[in-house]
C-alpha positions as CSV (number, residue, x, y, z in Angstrom):
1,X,0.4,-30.6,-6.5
2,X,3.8,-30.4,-8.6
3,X,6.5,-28.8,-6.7
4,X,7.5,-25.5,-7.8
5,X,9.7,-25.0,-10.9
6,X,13.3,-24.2,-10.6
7,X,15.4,-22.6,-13.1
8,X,19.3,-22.0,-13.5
9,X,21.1,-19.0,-14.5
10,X,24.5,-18.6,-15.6
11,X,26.7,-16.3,-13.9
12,X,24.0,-14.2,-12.0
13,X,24.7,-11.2,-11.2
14,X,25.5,-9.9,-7.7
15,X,22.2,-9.3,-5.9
16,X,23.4,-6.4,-3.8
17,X,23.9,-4.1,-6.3
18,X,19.7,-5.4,-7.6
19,X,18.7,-4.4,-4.4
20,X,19.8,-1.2,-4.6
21,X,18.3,-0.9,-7.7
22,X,14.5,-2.0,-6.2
23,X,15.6,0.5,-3.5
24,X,15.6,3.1,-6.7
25,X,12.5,1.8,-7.9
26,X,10.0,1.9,-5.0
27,X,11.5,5.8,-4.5
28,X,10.0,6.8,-7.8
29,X,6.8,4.5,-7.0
30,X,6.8,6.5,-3.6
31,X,7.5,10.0,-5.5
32,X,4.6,9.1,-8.2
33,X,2.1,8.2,-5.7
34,X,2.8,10.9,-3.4
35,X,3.2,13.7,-6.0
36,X,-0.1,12.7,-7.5
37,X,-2.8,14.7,-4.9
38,X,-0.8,18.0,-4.5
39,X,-0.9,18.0,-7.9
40,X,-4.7,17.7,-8.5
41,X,-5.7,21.3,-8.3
42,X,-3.2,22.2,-10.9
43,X,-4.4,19.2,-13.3
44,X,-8.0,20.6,-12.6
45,X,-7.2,24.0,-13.4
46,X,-5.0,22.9,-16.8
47,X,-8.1,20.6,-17.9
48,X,-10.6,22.6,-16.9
49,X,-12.6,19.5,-15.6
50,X,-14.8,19.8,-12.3
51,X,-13.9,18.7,-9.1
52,X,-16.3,15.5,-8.9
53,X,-14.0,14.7,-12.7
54,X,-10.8,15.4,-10.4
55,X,-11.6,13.3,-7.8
56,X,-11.6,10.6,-10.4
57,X,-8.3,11.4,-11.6
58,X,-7.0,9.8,-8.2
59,X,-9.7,7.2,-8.2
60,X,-9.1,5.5,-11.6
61,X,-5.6,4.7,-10.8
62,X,-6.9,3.4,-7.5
63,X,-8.9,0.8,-9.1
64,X,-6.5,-0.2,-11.7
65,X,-4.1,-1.0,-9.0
66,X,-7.0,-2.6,-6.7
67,X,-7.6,-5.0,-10.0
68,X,-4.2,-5.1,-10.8
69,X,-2.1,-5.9,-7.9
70,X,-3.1,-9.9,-7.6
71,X,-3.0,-10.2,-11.5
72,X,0.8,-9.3,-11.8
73,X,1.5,-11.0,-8.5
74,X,0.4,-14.4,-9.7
75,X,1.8,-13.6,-13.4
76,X,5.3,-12.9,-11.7
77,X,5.1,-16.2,-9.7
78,X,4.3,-18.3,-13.1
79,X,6.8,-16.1,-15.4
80,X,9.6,-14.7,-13.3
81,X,9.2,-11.7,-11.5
82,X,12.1,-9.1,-12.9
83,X,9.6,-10.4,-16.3
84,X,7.0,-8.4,-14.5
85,X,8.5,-5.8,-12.8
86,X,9.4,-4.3,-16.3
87,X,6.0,-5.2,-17.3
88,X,4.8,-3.2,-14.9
89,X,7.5,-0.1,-15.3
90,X,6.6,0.1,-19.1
91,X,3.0,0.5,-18.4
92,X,3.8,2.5,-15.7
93,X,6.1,4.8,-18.0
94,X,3.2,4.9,-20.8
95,X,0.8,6.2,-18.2
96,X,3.1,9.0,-17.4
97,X,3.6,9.8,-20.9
98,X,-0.3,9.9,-21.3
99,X,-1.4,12.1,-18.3
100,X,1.9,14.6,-19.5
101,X,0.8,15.0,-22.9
102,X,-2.9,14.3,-22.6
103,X,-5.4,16.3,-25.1
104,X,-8.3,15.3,-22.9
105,X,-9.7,14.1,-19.6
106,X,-10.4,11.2,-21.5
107,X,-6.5,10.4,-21.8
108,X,-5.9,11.5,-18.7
109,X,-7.9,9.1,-17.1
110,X,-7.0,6.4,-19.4
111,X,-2.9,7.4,-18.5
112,X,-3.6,7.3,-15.0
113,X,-5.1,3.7,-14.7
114,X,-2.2,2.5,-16.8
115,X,0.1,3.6,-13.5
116,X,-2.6,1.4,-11.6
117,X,0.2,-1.1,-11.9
118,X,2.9,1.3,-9.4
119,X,1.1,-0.7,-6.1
120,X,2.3,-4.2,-7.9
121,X,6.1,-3.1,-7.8
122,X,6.8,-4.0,-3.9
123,X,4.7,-7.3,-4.0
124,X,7.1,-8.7,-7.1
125,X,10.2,-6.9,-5.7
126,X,9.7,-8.8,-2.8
127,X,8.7,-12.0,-4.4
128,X,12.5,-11.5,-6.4
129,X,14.4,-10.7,-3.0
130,X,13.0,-13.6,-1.1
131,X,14.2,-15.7,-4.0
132,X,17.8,-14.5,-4.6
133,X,18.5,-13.8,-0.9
134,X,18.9,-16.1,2.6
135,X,16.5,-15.5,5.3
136,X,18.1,-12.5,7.2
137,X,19.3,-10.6,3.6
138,X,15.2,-11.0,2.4
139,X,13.9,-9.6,5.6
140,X,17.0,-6.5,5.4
141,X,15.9,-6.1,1.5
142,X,12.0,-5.7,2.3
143,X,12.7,-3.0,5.5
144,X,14.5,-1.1,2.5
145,X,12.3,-1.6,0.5
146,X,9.3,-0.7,2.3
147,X,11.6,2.2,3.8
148,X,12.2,3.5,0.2
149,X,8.5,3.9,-0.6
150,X,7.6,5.4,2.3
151,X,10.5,8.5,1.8
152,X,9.9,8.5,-1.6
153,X,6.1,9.0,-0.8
154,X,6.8,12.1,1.6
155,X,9.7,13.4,-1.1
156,X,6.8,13.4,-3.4
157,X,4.0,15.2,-1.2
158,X,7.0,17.3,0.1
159,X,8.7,18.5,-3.4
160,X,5.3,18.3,-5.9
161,X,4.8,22.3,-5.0
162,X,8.4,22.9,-5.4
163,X,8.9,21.1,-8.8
164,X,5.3,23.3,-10.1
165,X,6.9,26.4,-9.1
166,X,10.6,25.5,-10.6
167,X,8.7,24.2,-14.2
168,X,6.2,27.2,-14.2
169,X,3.2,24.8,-15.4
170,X,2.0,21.5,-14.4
171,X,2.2,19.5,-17.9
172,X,5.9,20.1,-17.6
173,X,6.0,18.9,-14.1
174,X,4.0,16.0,-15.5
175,X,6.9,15.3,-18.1
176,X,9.8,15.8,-15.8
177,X,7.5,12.7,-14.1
178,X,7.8,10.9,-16.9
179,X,11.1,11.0,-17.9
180,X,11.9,9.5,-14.2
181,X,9.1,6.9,-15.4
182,X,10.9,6.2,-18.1
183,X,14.2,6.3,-17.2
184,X,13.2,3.3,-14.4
185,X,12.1,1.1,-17.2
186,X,15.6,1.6,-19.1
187,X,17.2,0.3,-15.4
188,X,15.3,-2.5,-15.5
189,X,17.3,-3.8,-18.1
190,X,20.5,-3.2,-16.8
191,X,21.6,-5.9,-13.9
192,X,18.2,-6.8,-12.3
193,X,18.4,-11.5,-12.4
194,X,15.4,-13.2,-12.7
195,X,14.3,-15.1,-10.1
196,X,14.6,-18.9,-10.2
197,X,11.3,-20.6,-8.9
198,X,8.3,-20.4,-10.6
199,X,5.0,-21.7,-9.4
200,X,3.0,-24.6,-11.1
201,X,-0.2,-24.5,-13.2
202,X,-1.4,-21.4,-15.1
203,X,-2.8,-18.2,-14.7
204,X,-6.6,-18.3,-13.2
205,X,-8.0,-15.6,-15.9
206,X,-11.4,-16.2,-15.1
207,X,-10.5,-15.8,-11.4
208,X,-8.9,-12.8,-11.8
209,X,-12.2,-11.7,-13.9
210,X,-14.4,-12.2,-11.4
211,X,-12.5,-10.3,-8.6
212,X,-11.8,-7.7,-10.9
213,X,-15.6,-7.1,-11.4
214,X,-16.1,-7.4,-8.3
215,X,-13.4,-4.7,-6.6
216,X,-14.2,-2.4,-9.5
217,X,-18.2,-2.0,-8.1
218,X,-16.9,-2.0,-4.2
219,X,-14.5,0.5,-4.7
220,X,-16.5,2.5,-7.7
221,X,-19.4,2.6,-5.5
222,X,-17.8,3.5,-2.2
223,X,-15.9,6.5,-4.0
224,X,-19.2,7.5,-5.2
225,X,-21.4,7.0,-1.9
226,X,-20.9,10.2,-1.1
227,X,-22.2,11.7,-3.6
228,X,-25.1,9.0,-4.8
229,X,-26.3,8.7,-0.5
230,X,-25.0,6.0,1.1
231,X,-29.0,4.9,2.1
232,X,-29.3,4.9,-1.9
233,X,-30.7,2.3,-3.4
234,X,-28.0,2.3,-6.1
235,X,-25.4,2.5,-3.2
236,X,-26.6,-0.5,-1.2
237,X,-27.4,-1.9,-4.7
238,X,-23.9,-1.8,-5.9
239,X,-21.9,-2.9,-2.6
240,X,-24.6,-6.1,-2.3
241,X,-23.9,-7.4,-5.8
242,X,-19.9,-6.5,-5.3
243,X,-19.7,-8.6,-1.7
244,X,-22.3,-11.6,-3.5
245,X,-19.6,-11.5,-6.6
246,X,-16.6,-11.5,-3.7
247,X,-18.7,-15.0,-1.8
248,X,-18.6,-16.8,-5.1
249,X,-14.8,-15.5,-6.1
250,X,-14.0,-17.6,-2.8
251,X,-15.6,-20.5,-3.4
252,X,-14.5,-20.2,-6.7
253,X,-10.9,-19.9,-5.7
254,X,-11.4,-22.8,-2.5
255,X,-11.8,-25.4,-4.9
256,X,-9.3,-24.5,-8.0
257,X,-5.7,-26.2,-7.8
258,X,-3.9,-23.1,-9.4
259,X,-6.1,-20.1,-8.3
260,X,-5.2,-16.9,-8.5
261,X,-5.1,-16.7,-4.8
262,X,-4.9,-19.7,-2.3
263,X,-7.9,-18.4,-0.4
264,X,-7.5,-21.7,2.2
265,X,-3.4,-20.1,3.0
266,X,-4.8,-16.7,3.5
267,X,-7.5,-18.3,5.9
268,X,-4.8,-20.7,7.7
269,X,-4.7,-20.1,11.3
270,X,-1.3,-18.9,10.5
271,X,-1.4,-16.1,8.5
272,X,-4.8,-15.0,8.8
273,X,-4.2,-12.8,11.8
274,X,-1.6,-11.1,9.8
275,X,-3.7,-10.7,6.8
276,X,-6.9,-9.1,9.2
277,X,-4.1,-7.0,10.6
278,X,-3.0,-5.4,7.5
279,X,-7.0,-4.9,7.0
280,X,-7.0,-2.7,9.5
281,X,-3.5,-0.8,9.3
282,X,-5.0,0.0,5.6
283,X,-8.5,1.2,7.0
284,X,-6.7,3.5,9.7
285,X,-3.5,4.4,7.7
286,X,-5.3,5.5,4.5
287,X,-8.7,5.9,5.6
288,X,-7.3,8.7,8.5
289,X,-5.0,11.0,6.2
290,X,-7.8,13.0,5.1
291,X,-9.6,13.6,8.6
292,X,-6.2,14.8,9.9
293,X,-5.4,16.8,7.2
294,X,-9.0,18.4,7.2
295,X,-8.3,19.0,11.6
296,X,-5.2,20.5,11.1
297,X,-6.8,22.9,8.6
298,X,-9.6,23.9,10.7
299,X,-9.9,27.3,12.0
300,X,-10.6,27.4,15.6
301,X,-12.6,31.2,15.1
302,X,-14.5,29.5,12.9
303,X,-15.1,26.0,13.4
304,X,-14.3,26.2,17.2
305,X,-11.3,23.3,17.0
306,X,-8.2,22.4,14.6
307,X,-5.2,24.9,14.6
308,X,-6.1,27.1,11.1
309,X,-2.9,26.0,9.3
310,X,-1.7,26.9,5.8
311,X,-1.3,24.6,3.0
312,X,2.3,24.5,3.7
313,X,2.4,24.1,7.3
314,X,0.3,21.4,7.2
315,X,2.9,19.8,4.5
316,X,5.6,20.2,7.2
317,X,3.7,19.0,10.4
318,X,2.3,16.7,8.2
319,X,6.0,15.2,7.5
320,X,6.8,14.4,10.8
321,X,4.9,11.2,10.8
322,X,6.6,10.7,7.3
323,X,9.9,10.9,8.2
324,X,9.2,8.5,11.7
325,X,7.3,5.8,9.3
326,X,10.6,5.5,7.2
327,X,12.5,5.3,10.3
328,X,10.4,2.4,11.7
329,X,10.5,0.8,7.8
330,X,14.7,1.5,7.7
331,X,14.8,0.2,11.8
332,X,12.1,-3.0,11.6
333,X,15.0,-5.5,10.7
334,X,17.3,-4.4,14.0
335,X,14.2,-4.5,16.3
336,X,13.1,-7.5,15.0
337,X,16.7,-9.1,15.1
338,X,15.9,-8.4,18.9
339,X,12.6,-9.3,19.8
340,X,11.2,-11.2,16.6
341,X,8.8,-10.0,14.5
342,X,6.2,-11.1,15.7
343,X,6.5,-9.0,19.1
344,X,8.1,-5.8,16.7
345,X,4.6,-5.9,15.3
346,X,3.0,-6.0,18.8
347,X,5.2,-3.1,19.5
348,X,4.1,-1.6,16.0
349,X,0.4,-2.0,17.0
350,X,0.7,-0.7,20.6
351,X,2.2,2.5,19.4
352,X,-0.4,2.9,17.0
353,X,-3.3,2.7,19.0
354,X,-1.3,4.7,21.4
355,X,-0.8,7.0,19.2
356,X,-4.3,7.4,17.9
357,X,-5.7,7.9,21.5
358,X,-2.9,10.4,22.1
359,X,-4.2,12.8,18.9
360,X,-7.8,12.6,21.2
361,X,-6.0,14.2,24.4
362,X,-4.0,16.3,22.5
363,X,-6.1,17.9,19.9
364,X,-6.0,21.2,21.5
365,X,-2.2,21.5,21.9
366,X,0.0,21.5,18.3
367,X,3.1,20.2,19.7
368,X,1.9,17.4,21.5
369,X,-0.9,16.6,18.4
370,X,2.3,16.2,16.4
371,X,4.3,13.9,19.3
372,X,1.0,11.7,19.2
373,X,1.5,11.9,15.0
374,X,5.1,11.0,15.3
375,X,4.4,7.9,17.6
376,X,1.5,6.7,15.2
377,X,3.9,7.1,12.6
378,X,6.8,4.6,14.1
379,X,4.3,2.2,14.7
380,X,2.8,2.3,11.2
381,X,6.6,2.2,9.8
382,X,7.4,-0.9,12.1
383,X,4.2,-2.5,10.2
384,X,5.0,-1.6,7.2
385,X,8.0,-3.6,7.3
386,X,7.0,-6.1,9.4
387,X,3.7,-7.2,8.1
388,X,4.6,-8.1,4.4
389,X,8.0,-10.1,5.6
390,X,5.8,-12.3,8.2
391,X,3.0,-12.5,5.3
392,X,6.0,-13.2,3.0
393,X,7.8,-16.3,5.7
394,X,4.3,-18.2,5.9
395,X,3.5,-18.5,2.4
396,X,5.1,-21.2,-0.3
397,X,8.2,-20.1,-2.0
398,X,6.1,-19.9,-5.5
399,X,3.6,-17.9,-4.0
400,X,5.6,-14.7,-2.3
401,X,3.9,-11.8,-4.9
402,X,0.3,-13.4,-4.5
403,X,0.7,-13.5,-1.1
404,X,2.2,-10.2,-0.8
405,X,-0.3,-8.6,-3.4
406,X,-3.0,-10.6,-1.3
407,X,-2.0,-8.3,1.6
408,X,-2.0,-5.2,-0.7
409,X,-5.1,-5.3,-1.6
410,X,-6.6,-5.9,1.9
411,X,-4.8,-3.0,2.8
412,X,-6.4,-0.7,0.2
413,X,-10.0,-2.2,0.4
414,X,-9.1,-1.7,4.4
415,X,-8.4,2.4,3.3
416,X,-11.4,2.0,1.0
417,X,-13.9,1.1,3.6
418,X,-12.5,3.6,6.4
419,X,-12.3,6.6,4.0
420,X,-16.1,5.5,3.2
421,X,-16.8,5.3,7.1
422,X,-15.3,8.8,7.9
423,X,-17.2,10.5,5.1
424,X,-20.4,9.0,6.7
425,X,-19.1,10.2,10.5
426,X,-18.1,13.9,9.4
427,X,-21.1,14.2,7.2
428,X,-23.6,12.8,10.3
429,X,-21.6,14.5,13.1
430,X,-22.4,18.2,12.3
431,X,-22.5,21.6,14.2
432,X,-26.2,22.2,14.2
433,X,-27.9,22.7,11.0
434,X,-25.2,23.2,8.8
435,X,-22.5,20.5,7.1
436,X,-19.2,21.5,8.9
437,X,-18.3,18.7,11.2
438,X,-18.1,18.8,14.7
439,X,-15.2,17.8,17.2
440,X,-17.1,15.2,18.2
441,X,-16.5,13.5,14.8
442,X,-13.1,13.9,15.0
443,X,-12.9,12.3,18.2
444,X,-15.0,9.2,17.1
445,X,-13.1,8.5,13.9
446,X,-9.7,8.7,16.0
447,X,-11.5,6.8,18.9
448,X,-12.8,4.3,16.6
449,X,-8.9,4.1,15.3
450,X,-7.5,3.6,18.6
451,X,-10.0,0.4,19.3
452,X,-9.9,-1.4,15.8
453,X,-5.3,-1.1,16.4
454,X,-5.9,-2.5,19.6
455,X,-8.7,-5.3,18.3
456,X,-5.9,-5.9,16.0
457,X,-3.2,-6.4,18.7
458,X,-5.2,-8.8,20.7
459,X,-6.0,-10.9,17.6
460,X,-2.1,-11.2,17.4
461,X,-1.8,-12.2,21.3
462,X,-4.6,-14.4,21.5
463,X,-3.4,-16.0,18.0
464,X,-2.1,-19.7,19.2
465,X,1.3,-19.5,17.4
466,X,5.4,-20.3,18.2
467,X,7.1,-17.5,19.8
468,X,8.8,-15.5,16.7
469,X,12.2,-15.6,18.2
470,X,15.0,-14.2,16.7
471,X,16.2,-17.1,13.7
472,X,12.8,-19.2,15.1
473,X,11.3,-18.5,11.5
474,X,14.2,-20.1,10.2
475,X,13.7,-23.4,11.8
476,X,10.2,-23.6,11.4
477,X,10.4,-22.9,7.2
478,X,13.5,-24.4,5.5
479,X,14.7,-23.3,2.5
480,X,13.1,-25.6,-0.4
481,X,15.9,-24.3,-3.1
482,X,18.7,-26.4,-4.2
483,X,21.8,-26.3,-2.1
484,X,24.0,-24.1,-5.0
485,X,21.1,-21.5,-5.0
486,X,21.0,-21.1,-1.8
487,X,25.1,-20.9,-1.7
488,X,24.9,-18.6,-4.7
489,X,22.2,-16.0,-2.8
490,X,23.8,-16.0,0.9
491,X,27.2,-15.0,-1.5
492,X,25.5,-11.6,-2.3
């Protein structure tokens, strides 16, 4: 295999300065993504679509990213990633424009998997910052990074209501959202360097075909299992031909010299545990938002459990673990400076499960509910930013956004699968004959939570590995760029 390409630029320009302006970007990601379900009922209403058409609204730009996110990983490894990161913002800005002036659900929809490409920003911003920066400035740049995302997620979920009222209609709400789309892309020309290695071969198109295929059924039929029966033949139908089309994608892949993903790294004793980990954090993270937002909203007079909470009292209990996951992104690079990330993730995952057991005891008492919230959320913050830099440290240096978008996708097929399973629990866990779910559903799904985080943490202890002591990474991966680039990037 030839070694991975490296190219000079005159005069770069200070990387400091970039980072802040990735720091910029993954807050409008963060403000996009999060704005996008408190504004669905509003879209619904100005559409007049149903709600069955408005759950698609969120679920087409779902699969767009789930198909997306390796394609523009890889394509930033071959082709430089600042290339691809205003790839990404101009399709990202055209979707905006799209669903804000959109004549019909047809647009809509068609605007909305153009911003598919939003979940590919972090993987390619972190493929640039590992290039341009030394060890300790990469790992500082991803905990922003990550942090960033994660505040501009809860800004958007927070200030979508806000913004309706201000605007006095949602398509102008939709264009204010847009002209921050756009006016990303016109930074993206301003100081952002490319980044200097670029992996060998060429793009694996009919890789990247095949596992596009074969996401688009998983994820298309698990969003409709629901309402097709999940014992339906066209359910089991569809998520048998999507895992048969995933088998062959890996052998496919095992044997290719410049596949779109190097399924043999992802598998190495080294990183797999990492990789299953971020499986899970995605199946308990995403997968559990819902089912505490639907407790929270429960009337105890007439359910018999939850604490009957307004829309907007759930948004502010429901920021508390926001605001503690930034502070675990923000904080991950301190801790781990301390212990090494590889016990700040033990920490991560111990709080987590912790945390999840806690919402169990305390599901009659607000207060401490919210305590066992805010713990969950720390943890998942500390993973956040620890998973994709340890992920990001035991891959090549001309595979960082494959790897990273690897992890991505895990993470949202993780999500996928747990949403999936907690429909199934709340629709079989009932309170007799009718379809309102009973505590005891609520119990299992955050039960269930609790053992798959601590599954996860014993993978990690049991994992035969080095001790991740504080600059141990650094001895066991040298820098493979030339001596001036590595001079030129510790200068930043």
């Amino acid at each position: 295999m030839r070694a991975p390409r490296v190219t000079e630029e005159v005069a770069p320009p200070r990387v400091t300065p970039v980072v802040a302006l990735l720091v910029v970007f993954e807050l409008v990601s963060g403000f996009l993504q999060g704005s996008g379900p408190a504004l669905v009922p509003a879209v619904q209403d100005w559409q007049s679509i149903s709600a069955s058409q408005a759950q698609w609204y969120m679920a087409v730009q779902f699969l767009a990213a789930a198909v997306g996110v390796p394609v523009f990983g890889r394509l930033g490894d071959l082709y430089g990633h600042r290339r691809l990161i205003r790839v990404a913002l101009a399709c990202v800005a055209v979707g905006t424009v799209l669903v804000a002036l959109a004549p019909n659900p047809t647009v809509l929809l068609v605007g909305r998997a153009l911003m598919g490409p939003l979940a590919a920003l972090l993987p390619l911003e972190i493929g640039l910052v590992r290039d341009r920066l030394d060890l300790e400035g990469a790992r500082r740049a991803v905990g922003l990074l990550v942090g960033a995302l994660t505040l501009g997620s809860l800004l958007g979920h927070s200030l979508a209501g806000p913004l309706l009222e201000l605007t006095g209609g949602v398509q102008l709400t939709l264009c204010v959202l847009a002209a921050i789309a756009c006016a990303c892309l016109a930074l993206a020309y301003c100081a952002v360097p490319e980044s200097r290695t670029r992996a060998p071969g060429r793009m694996d198109w009919t890789g990247a075909l095949l596992l596009g295929l074969a996401l688009l059924l998983f994820l298309g039929t698990t969003a409709r299992g629901q309402a097709w029966g999940w014992t339906s033949p066209l359910t089991l139908g569809g998520l048998a031909v999507s895992l048969s089309l995933l088998a062959w994608w890996v052998r496919l892949e095992r044997d290719r010299p410049h596949a779109l993903v190097d399924v043999r790294a992802v598998a190495h004793p080294q990183s797999a545990p990492y990789y299953i980990s971020g499986f899970v954090f995605g199946a308990v993270m995403l997968g559990g938002q819902a089912v505490a937002i639907s407790y929270l909203a429960a009337s105890p007079a007439d359910e018999g459990y939850g604490f009957g909470l307004t829309t907007w009292e759930i948004s502010a209990w429901g920021a508390v673990p926001h605001v503690l996951a930034f502070a675990g992104a923000s904080l991950v690079p301190r801790v781990a400076a301390r212990t090494g990330y590889r016990r700040a993730l033990l920490l991560a995952f111990t709080l987590m499960a912790a945390g999840s057991a806690g919402l169990i005891a305390a599901h009659t008492t607000l207060p401490l509910f919210a305590l066992a919230s805010a713990i969950a959320g720390f943890g998942m913050g500390l993973a956040m930013g620890g998973l994709p830099t340890l992920i990001v440290e035991r891959s090549t240096p001309d595979r960082t956004a494959s790897a990273t978008a690897v992890y991505n996708n895990l993470k949202t097929l993780g999500g996928s699968i747990a949403g999936a399973g907690a429909a199934v629990v709340l629709g079989s866990l009932t309170v007799g004959d009718t379809d309102v779910p009973a505590l005891s559903a609520y119990l299992t799904i955050w039960g269930l939570s609790a053992l798959l985080y601590v599954g996860a943490l014993i993978l990690q202890v049991l994992t035969n590995r080095q001790t991740d002591a504080p600059g141990a990474a650094k001895n066991r991966r040298p820098d493979t760029r030339p001596h001036s680039d590595v001079g030129t990037s510790a200068g930043a």
